[in-house]
C-alpha positions as a Markdown table, in Angstrom:
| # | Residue | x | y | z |
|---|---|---|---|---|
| 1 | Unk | -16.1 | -71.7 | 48.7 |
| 2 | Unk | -12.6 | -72.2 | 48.1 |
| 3 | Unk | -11.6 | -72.1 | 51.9 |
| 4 | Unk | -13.5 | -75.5 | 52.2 |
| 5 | Unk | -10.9 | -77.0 | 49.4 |
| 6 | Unk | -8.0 | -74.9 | 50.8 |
| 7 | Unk | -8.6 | -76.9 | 54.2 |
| 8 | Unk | -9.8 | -79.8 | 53.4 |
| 9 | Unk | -6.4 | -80.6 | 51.1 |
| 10 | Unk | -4.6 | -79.0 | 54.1 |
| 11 | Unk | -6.0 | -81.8 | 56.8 |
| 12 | Unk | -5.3 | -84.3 | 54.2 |
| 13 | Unk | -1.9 | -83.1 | 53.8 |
| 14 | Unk | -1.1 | -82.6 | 57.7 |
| 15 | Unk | -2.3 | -86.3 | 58.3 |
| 16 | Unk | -0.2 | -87.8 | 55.6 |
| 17 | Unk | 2.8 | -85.5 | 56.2 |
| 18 | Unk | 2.6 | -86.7 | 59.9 |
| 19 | Unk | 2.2 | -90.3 | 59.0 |
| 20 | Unk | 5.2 | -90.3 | 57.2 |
| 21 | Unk | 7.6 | -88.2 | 59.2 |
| 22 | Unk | 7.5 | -91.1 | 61.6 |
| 23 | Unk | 8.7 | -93.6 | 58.3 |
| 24 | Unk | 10.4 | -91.4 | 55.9 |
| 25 | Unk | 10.8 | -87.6 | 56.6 |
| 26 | Unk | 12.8 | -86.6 | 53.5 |
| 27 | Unk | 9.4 | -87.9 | 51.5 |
| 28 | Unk | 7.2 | -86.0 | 54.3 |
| 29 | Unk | 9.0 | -82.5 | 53.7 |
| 30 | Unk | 8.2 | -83.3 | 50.3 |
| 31 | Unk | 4.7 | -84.4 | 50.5 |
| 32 | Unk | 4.4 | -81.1 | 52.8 |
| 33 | Unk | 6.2 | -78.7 | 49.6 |
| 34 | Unk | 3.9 | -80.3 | 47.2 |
| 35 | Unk | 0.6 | -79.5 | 49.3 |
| 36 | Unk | 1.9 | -76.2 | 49.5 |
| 37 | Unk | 2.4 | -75.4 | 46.2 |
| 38 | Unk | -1.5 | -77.2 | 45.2 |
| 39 | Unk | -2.5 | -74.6 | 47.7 |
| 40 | Unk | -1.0 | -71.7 | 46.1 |
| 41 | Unk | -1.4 | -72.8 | 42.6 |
| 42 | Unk | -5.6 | -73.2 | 43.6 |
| 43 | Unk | -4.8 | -69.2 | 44.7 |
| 44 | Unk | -3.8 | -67.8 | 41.5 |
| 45 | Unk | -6.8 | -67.3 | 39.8 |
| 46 | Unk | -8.1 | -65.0 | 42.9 |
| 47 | Unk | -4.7 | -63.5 | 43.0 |
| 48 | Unk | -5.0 | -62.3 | 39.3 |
| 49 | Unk | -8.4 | -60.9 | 40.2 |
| 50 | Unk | -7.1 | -58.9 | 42.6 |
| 51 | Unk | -4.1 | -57.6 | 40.8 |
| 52 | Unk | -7.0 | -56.7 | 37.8 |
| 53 | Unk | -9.1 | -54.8 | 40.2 |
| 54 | Unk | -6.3 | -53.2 | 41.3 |
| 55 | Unk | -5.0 | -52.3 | 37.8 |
| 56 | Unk | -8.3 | -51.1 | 36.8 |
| 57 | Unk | -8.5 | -48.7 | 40.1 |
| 58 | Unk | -4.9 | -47.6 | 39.2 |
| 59 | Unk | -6.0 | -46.7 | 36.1 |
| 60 | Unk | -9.1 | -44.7 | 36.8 |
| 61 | Unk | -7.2 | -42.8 | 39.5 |
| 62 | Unk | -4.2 | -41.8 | 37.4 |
| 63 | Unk | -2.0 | -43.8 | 39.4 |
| 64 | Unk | 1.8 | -44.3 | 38.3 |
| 65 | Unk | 1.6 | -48.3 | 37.4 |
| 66 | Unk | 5.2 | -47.6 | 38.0 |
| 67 | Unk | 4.1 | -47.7 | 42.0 |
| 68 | Unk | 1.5 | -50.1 | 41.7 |
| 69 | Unk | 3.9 | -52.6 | 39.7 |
| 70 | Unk | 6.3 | -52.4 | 42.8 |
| 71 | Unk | 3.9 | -52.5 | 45.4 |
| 72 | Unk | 2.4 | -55.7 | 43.9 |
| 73 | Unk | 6.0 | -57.1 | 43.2 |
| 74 | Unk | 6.6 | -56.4 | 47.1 |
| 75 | Unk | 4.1 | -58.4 | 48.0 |
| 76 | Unk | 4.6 | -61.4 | 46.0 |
| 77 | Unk | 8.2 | -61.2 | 47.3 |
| 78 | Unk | 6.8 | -60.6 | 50.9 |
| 79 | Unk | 4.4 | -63.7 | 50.3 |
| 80 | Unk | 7.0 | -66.1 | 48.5 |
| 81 | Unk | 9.8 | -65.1 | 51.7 |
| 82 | Unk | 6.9 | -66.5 | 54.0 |
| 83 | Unk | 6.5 | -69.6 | 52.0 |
| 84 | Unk | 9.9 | -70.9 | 51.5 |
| 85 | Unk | 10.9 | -69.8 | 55.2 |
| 86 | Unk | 7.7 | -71.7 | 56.5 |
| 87 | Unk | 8.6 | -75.2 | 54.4 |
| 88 | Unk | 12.6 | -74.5 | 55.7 |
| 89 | Unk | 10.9 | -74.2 | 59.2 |
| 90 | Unk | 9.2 | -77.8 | 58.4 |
| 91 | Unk | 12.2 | -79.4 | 57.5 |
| 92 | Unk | 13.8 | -78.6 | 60.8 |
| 93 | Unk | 15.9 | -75.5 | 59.7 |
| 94 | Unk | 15.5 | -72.4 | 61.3 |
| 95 | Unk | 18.6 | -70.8 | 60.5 |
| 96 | Unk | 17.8 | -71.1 | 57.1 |
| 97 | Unk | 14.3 | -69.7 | 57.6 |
| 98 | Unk | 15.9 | -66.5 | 59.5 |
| 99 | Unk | 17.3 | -65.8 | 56.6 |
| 100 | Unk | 15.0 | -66.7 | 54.2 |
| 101 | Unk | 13.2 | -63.8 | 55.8 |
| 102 | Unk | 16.2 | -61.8 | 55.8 |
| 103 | Unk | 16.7 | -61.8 | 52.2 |
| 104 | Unk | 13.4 | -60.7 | 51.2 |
| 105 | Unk | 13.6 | -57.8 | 53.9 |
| 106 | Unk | 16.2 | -56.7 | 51.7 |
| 107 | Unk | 14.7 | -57.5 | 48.5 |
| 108 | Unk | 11.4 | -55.5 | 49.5 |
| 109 | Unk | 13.8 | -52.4 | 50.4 |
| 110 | Unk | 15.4 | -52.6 | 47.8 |
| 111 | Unk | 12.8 | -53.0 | 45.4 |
| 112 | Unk | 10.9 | -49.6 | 47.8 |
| 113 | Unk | 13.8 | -47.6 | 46.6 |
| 114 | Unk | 12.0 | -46.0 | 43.7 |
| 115 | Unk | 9.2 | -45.1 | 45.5 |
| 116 | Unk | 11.3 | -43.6 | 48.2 |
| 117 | Unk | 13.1 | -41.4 | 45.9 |
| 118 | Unk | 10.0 | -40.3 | 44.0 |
| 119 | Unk | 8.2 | -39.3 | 47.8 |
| 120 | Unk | 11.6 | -37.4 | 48.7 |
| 121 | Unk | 11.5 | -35.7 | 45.6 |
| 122 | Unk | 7.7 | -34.4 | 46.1 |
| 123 | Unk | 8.9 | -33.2 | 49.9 |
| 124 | Unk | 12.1 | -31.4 | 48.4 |
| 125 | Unk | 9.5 | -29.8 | 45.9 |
| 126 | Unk | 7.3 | -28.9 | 48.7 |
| 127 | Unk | 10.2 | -27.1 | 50.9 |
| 128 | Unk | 11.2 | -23.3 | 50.2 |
């Protein structure tokens, strides 16, 4: 199971990252980016399943890829916000982190436009 490696490379990573805050923290936040990133990269391939299942529901529903494109690009954005704000938190800088997460707010709203516009067009269809 994947969750064992996930873990195991995460306990590794904590106990070196915490060994050498004490000595050298610049290398630690580094050490701490890396096993983040070996974390995600192991991810991908179960990501891309995913992304195919949902494709291939899309497509048997009659779904506009147009909306599942976005939604999927939402949450990539939402996930990648989370990460970078998480390894600013780790390197002591909150205020960075805040808005981090502020920018992909407004990146996810921005990019939920479309699908806004297409919902209020369906409800001004609907109305007399």
């Amino acid at each position: 199971m994947e969750i064992f490696q996930v873990v195991g490379i995460a306990l590794i990573g904590v106990i070196l990252v915490v060994v050498l805050r004490r000595t050298n923290p610049e290398i630690a936040i580094q050490l701490s980016l890396i096993i983040g990133v070996i974390i995600f990269m192991m991810l991908v391939g179960s990501i891309g399943k995913v992304v195919a299942t949902l494709q291939n529901l899309a497509n048997r529903g009659g779904v506009n890829f147009l909306y599942l494109d976005t939604v999927l690009k939402v949450v990539g954005v939402a996930y990648l916000a989370e990460f970078g704000a998480q390894v600013c938190r780790d390197a002591g800088e909150g205020a960075i982190a805040t808005k981090v997460e502020m920018a992909g707010k407004v990146l996810i709203m921005v990019m939920a436009v479309p699908i806004i516009l297409a919902i209020l067009e369906i409800l001004l269809k609907l109305l007399p």
